[in-house]
C-alpha positions as a printed Julia matrix, in Angstrom:
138×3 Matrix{Float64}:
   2.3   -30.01   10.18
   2.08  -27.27   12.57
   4.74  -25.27   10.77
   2.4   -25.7     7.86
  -0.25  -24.42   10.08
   1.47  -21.6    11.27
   3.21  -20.3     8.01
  -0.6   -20.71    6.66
  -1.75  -18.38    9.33
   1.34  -16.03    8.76
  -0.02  -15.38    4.85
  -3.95  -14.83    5.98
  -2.66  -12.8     8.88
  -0.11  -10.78    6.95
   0.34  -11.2     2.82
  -3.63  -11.72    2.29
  -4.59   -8.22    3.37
  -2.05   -6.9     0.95
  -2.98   -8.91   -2.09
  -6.31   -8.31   -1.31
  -5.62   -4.69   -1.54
  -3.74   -4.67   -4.48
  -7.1    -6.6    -6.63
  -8.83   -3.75   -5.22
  -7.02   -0.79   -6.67
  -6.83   -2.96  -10.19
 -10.41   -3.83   -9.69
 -11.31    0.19   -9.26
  -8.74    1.98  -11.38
 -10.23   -0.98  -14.51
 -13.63    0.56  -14.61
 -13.95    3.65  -16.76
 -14.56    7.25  -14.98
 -17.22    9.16  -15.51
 -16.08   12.7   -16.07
 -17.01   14.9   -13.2
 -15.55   18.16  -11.67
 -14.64   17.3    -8.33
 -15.88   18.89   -5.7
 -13.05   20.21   -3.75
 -10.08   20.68   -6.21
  -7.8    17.8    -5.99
  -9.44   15.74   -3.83
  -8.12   12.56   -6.17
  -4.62   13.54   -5.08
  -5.63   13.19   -1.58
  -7.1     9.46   -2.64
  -3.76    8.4    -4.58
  -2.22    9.62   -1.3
  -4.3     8.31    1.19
  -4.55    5.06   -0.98
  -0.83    3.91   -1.22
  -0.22    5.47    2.1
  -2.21    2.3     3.01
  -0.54    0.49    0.51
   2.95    1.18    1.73
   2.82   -0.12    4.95
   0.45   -3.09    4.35
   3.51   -4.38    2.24
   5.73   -3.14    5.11
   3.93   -5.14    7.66
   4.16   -8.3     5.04
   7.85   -8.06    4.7
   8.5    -7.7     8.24
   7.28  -11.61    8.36
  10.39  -12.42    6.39
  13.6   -13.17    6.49
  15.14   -9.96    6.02
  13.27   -8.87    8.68
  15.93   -7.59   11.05
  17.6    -5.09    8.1
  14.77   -2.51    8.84
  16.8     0.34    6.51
  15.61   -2.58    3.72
  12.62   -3.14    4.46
  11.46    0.56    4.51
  12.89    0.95    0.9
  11.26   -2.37   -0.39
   8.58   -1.31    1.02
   8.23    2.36   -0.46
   9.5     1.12   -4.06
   7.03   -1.83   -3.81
   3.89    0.22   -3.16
   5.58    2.99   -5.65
   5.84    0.82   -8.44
   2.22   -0.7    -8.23
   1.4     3.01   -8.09
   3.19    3.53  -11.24
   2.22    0.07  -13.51
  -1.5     1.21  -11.81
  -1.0     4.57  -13.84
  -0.07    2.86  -17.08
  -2.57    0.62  -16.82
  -5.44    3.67  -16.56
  -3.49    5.22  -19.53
  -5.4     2.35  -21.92
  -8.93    2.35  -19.77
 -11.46    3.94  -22.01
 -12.16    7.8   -20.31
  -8.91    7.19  -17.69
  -5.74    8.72  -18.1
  -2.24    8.17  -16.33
  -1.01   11.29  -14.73
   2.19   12.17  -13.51
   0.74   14.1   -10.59
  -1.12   11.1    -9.43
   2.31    8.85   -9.19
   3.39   11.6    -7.24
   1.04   11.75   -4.5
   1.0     7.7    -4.85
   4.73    7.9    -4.47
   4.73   10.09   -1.11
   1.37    8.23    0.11
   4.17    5.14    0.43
   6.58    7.09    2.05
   4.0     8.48    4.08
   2.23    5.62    5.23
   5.8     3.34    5.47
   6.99    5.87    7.81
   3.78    6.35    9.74
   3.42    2.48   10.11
   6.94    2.53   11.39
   6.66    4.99   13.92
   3.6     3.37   15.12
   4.6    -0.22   16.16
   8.01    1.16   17.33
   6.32    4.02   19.52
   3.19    1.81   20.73
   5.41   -1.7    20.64
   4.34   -2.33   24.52
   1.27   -1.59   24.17
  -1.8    -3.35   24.1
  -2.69   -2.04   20.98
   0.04   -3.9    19.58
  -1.88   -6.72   17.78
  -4.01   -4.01   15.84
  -1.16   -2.59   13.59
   1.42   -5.8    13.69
């Protein structure tokens, strides 16, 4: 029972956030856009990026919780081609939302968001792994 308990509190703690996350891009990228000329020029790149940077290590932080765990080099790919690939099946499925398209310069700022925010995530419970601030990123 309390290994029940505690893988239960693993998934809210850990794998909730990220499929939470996930509905949400579907859940935005479903409704059609409204054509508008941004107002700084490609600020939507700097969504994608900022978006999956998220992304990236919210599924880094889930797979940490598994067995793998301790073949980090894994982990960081996983991790990158995971949030990648939603990135990608995100931009196909935009491609047949009425007044959305799929562009290719939008899977590439998803694609280095992940790397970005893998990396970043990384370096942050490594560098701060001590520290009190510990239980806010892990």
């Amino acid at each position: 029972m309390i290994i029940q308990l505690s893988n239960l509190i693993k998934f809210f703690r850990y794998w909730f956030p990220l499929i939470i996350y996930c509905i949400l891009i579907f859940l935005q990228s479903s409704f059609p856009s409204i054509e508008s000329i941004p107002e700084l020029p490609y600020i939507d790149k700097l969504l994608h990026f900022f978006a999956y940077a998220v992304l990236g290590a919210l599924f880094l932080r889930a797979y940490k919780t598994l067995q793998i765990r301790n073949n980090l080099k894994f982990l960081i790919i996983l991790s990158v081609l995971s949030s990648s690939l939603y990135g990608i099946s995100d931009e196909i499925h935009q491609y047949f939302v009425p007044y959305r398209s799929a562009e290719w310069m939008d899977i590439f700022a998803d694609i280095l968001g992940s790397v970005f925010g893998v990396f970043i995530y990384q370096y942050i419970t490594t560098r701060f792994a001590d520290n009190r601030f510990k239980s806010l990123f892990l």
